[in-house]
C-alpha positions in Angstrom: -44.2 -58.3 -60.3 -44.4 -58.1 -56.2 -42.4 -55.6 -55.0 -39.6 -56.4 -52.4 -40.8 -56.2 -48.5 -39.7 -53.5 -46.5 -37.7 -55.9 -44.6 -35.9 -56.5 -47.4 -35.0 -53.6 -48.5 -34.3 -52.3 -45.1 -31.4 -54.6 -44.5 -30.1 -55.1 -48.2 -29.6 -51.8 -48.6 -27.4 -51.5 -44.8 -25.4 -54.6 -46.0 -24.6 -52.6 -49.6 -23.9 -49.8 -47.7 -21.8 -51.6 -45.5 -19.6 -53.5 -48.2 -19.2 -50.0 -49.5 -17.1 -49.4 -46.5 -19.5 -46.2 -45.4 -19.5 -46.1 -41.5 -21.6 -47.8 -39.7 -23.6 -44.8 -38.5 -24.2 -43.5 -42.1 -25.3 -47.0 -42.9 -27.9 -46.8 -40.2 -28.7 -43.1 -41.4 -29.0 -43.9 -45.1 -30.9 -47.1 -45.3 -33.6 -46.1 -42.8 -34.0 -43.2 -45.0 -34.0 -44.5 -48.1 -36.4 -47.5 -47.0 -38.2 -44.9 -45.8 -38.8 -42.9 -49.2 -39.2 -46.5 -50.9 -42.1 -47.3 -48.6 -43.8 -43.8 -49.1 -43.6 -43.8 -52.8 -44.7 -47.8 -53.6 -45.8 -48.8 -50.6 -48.2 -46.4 -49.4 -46.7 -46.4 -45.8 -47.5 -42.4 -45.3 -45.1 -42.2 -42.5 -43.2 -38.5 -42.6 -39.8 -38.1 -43.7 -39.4 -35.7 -41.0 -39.4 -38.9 -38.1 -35.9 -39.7 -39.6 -34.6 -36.3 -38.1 -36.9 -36.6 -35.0 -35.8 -39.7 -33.8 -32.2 -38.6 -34.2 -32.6 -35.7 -31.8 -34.8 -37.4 -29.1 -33.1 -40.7 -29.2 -29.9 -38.8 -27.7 -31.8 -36.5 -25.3 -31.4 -38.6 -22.5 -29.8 -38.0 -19.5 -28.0 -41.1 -18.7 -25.9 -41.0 -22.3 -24.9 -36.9 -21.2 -22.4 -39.2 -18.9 -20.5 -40.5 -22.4 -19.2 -37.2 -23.0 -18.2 -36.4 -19.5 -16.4 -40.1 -19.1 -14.7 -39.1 -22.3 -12.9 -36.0 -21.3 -12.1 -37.6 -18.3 -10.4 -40.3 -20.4 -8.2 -37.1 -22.2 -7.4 -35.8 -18.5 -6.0 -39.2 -17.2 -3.9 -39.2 -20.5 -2.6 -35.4 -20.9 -2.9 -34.6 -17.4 -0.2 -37.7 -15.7 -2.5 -39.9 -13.9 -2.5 -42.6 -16.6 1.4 -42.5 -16.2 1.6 -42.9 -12.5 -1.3 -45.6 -12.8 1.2 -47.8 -14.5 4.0 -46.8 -11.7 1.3 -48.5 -9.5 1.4 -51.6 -11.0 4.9 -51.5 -12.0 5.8 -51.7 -8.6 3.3 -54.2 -7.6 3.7 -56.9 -10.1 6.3 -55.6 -12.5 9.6 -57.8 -11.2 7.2 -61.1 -11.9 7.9 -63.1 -15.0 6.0 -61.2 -18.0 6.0 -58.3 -15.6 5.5 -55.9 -18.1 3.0 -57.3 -19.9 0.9 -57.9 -16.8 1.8 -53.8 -15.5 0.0 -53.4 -18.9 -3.4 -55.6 -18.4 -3.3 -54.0 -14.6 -2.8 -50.7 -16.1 -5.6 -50.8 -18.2 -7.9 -52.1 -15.9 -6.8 -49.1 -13.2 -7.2 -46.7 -16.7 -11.0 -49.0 -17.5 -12.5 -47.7 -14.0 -12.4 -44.1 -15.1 -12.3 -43.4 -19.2 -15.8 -46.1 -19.8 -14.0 -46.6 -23.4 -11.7 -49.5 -24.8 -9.8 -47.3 -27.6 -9.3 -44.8 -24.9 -7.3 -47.1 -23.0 -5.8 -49.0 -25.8 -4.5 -45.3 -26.3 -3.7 -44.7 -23.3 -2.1 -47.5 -21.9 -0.5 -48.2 -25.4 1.7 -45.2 -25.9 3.7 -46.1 -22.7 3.5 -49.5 -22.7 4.2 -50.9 -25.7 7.7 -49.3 -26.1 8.3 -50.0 -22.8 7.4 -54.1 -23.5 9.9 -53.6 -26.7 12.7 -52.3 -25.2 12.7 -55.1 -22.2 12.9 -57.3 -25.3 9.1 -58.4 -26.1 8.3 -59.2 -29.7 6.4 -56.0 -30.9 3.0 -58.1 -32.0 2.7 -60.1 -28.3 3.1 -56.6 -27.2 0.3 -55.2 -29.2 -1.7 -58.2 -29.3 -1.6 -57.8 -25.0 -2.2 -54.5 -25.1 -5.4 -54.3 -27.7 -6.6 -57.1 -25.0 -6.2 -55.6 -21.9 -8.1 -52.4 -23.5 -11.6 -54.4 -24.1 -11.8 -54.5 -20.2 -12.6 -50.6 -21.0 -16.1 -51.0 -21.7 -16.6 -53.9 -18.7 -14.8 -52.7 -15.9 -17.3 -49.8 -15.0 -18.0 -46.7 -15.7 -19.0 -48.7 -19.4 -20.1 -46.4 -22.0 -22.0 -49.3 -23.6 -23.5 -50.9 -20.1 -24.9 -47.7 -20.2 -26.2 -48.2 -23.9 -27.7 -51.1 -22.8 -29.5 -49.6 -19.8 -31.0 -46.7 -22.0 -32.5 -49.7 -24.4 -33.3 -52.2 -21.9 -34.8 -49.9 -18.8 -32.1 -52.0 -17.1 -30.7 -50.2 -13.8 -27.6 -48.5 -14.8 -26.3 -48.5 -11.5 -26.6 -52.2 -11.0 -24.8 -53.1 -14.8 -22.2 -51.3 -13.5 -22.2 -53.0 -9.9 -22.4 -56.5 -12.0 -19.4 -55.9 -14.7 -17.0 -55.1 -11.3 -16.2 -58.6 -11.3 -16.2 -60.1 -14.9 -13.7 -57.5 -15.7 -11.0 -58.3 -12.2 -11.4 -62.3 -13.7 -11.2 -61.5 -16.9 -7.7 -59.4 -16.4 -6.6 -62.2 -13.6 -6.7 -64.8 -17.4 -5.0 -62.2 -19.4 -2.5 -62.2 -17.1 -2.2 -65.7 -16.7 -2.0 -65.9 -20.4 0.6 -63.2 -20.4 2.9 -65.2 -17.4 2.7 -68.5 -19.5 3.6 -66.7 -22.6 6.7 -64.9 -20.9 7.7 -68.2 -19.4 8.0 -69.8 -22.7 9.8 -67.6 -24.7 12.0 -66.0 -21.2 10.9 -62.8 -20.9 12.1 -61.9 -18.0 10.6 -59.4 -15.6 12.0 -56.8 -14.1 14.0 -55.6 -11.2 12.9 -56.8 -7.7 10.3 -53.8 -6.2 11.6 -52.6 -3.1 9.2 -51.4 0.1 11.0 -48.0 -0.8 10.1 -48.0 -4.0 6.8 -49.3 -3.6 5.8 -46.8 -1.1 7.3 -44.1 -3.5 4.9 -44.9 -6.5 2.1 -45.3 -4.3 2.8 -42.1 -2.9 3.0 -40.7 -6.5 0.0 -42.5 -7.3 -2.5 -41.9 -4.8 -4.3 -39.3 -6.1 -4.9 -41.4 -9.6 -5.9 -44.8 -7.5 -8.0 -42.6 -5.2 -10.1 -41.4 -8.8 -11.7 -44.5 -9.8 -12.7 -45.4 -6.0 -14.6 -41.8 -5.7 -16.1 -42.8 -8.8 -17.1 -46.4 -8.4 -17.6 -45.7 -4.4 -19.9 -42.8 -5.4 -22.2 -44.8 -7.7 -22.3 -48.1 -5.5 -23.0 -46.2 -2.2 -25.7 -44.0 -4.1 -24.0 -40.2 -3.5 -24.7 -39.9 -7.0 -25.8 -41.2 -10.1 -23.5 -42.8 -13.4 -24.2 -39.5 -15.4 -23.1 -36.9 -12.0 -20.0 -39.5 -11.5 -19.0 -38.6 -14.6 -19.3 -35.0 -14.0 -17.1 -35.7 -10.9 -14.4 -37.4 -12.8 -13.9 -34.4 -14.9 -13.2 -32.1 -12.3 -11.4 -34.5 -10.1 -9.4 -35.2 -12.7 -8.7 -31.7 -13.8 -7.9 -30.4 -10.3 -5.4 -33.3 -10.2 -3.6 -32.7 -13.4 -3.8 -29.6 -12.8 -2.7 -28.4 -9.5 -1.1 -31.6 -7.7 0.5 -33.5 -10.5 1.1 -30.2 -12.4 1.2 -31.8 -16.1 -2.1 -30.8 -17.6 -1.7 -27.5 -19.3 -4.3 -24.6 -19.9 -2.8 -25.2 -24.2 -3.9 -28.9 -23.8 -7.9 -27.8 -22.7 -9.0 -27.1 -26.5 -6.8 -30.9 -27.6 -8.7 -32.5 -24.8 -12.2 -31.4 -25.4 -11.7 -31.7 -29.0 -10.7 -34.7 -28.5 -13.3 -35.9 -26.2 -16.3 -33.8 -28.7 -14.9 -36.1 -31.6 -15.1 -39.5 -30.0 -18.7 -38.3 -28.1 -20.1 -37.3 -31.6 -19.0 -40.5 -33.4 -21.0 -42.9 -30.6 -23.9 -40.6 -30.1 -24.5 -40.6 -34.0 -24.1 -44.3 -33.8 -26.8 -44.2 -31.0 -29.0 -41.7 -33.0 -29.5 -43.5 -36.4 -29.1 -47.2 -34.8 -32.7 -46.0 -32.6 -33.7 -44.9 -35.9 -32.9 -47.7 -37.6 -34.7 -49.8 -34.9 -37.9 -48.0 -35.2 -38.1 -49.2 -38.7 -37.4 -52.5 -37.6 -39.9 -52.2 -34.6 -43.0 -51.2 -36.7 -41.8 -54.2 -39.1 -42.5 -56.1 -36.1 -39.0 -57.6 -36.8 -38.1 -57.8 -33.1 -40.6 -60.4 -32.4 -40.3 -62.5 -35.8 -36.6 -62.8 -34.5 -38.0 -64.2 -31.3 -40.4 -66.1 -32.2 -37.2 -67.7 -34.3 -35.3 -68.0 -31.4 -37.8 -69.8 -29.0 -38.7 -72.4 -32.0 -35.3 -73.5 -31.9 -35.0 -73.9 -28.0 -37.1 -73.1 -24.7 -34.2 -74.0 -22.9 -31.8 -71.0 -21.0 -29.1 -73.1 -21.7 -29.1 -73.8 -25.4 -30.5 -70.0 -26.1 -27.5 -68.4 -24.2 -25.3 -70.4 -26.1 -26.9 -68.9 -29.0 -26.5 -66.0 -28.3 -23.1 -66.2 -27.5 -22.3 -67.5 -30.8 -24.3 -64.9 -32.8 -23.1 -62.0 -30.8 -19.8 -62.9 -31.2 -20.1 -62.9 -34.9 -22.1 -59.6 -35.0 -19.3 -58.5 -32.9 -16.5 -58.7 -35.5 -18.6 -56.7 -37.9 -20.7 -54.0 -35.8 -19.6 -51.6 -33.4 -20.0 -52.2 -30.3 -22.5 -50.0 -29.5 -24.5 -49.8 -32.7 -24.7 -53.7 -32.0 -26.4 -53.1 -29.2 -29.0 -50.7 -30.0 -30.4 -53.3 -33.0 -29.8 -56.8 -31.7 -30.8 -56.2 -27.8 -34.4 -55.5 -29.0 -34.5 -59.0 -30.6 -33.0 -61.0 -27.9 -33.8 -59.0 -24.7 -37.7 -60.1 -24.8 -36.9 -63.8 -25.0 -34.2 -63.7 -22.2 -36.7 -62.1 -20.1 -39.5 -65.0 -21.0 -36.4 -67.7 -20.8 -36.5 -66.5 -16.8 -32.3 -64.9 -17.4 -31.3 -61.6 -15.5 -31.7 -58.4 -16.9 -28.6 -58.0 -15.5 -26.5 -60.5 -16.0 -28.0 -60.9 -19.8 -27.1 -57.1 -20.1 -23.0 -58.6 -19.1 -23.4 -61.3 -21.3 -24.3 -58.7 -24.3 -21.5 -56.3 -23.4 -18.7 -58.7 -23.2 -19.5 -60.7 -26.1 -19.7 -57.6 -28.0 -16.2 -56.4 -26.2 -14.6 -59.4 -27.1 -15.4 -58.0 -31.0 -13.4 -55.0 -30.2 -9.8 -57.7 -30.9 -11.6 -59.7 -33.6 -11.2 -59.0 -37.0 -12.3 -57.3 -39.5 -14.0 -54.3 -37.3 -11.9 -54.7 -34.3 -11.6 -51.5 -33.6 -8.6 -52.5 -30.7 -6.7 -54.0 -32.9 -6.8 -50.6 -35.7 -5.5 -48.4 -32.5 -2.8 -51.0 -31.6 -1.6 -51.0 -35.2 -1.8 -47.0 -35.2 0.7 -46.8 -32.2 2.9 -49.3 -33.9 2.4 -49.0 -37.4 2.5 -53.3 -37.3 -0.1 -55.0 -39.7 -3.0 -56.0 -38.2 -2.8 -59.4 -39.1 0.2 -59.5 -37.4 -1.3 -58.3 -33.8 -4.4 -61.3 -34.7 -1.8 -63.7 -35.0 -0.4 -62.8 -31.8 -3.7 -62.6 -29.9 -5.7 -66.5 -30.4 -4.5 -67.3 -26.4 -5.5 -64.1 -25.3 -8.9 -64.6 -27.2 -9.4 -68.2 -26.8 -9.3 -67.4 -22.8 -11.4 -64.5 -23.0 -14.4 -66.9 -24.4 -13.4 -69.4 -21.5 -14.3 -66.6 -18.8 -17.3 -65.7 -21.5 -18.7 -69.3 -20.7 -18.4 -69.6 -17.7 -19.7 -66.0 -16.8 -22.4 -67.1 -18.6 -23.6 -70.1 -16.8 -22.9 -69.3 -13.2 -24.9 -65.8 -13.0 -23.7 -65.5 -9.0 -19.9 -64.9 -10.6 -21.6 -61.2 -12.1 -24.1 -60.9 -9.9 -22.6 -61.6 -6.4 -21.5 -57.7 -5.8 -24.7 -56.2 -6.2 -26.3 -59.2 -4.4 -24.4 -58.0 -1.7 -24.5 -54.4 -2.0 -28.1 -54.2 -2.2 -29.3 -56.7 0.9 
């Protein structure tokens, strides 16, 4: 009897793993492993256990991914330290007396919270805990509330810094730098049709918005404010006008954000530091082990020569940039509602980046394409990871919040399309920034 392929076993043994409900990093782990023992034993591959634990350590010793930790605790700061709150005092008194009101302070909030924390279930988080009950108590149903909120918190990962733009950039070769230059712009439209969702929603079921802002009171919560607004423009300022690099603007973010909490807004305290960088060490870990088995995984599927059997599937089935795009839109945002976002992008960017490239698309904007279909799978079922931290801050069912969400999604894959076919709407910025 023939035995099964490698192939085979490689990925039958992640999709058992997977319907066992083991995480998706321990999937990765386990089934290169064991593939790896099966080939040894019947196989004859003579390839060294030992590459397993290799390949964990030198795919994360890199340093553009020593900026995900960094982004993170400057996540916790923002949160524990008062600059998330007086974010949302911002745009409270900027669009907050507007039909829907709240639910668009919450979209603008997150999008203010997205240029600094690089992570979606950071802002969900975030945002969330002051949002939400404030949404219920002006009378919103609690699942348009969360449904807005798990939303507005996928502009997290596309509004830069973007924890997986710089996934992408470590796989791809792709200038950092310029990803993040290119998702400036996706992520302002893509919050301008949340909102718009949010206003028409509001209308129809009169919620109403809240009191008039006056110039008093707008001055007072910029005043209050300035030092948060001012973090995301060092940060973003620094990287576009090349002071320093996506990895060192993290490092700034930390300790701008500390000296803020700390000494001007006076919230963070010294008790918080250990919650904070516990915290921050838990959610690093968790995508660097993603990272570090999903390489593994890869060079499995690499030596396969998996990678280019994909491709050479995809270019029989179109030579034309327009069909393939769509294609991948579809299958990405399928693998999407079952990978993380980053683990995602580690195995399937190795398939698809080689025939983009020989299609004539972007690096660039192929590398937006990737990151907001997969973004889009942070508020899809059954992974949507969004969605899990919207129902942990109001213990709702998640079917609930999905129920509440289609509008919200439905426009997300309108922008998706259309950011897809006119490449100037991504690329325009760092057109411009770079003449």
């Amino acid at each position: 009897m023939e035995l099964p392929s490698i192939s085979v076993i490689l990925f039958s043994t992640l999709i058992i793993l997977m319907f066992l409900n083991c995480p998706i990093s321990v999937c990765l782990g386990l089934s290169t492993t064991l593939t790896l023992i099966y080939a040894n034993h019947y196989l004859n591959y003579n390839m060294p256990l030992i590459l397993v634990p290799q390949k964990l350590f030198t795919s994360v010793d890199s340093f553009p991914l020593m900026a995900i930790p960094f982004f993170m605790i400057a996540g916790a700061l923002m949160e524990h330290g008062g600059i998330s709150k007086r974010l949302v005092g911002v745009a409270q008194a900027i669009i907050g007396s507007l039909t829907g009101g709240l639910a668009m302070v919450t979209i603008m909030a997150s999008m203010f919270f997205a240029a600094i924390s690089g992570s979606s279930p950071a802002t969900v988080a975030a945002i969330g805990s002051l949002m939400i009950p404030a949404m219920v108590k002006q009378g919103y149903d609690l699942s348009f509330a969360s449904a807005c909120q798990a939303s507005a918190g996928y502009i997290g990962v596309i509004i830069p810094p973007s924890i997986p733009m710089i996934t992408y950039g470590v796989v791809t070769g792709a200038s950092i730098g310029t990803l993040f230059m290119a998702g400036f712009m996706p992520g302002i439209y893509i919050g301008a049709a949340l909102m718009a969702v949010a206003f028409v929603t509001a209308k129809r079921r009169k919620y109403s918005g809240g009191e008039k802002t006056t110039f008093k009171q707008f001055w007072k919560a910029f005043r209050e404010g300035f030092w948060a607004i001012l973090m995301p423009i060092l940060i973003l300022g620094g990287i576009y006008g090349g002071f320093f690099t996506p990895t060192e603007a993290a490092n700034v973010a930390v300790v701008y954000g500390f000296i803020v909490s700390f000494f001007i807004y006076k919230e963070l305290k010294l008790k918080n530091i250990p919650l904070i960088l516990r915290t921050a060490a838990i959610s690093s870990a968790m995508v660097m082990l993603l990272i570090a088995t999903a390489t593994a995984f890869g060079i499995m599927m690499t030596r396969e020569k998996i990678p280019a059997a994909m491709a050479s599937f995809f270019i029989s089935l179109t030579t034309n940039p327009v069909y393939f795009l769509l294609l991948v839109n579809v299958l990405l945002l399928i693998l999407g509602t079952f990978l993380e976002t980053n683990a995602a992008i580690i195995i399937v960017t190795p398939i698809l980046y080689p025939v983009a490239m020989q299609m004539g698309v972007d690096p660039i904007h192929f590398g937006i394409i990737v990151v907001i279909n997969l973004a889009i799978g942070m508020v899809t079922p059954p992974l949507g990871v969004n969605l899990f931290v919207a129902c942990g801050l109001t213990k709702l069912k998640v079917e609930k919040i999905v129920a509440a969400n289609w509008w919200f999604l439905l426009v997300s894959i309108l922008v998706l399309l259309a950011l897809t076919y006119f490449p100037s709407l991504s690329l325009m910025l760092p057109r411009l920034l770079q003449q």
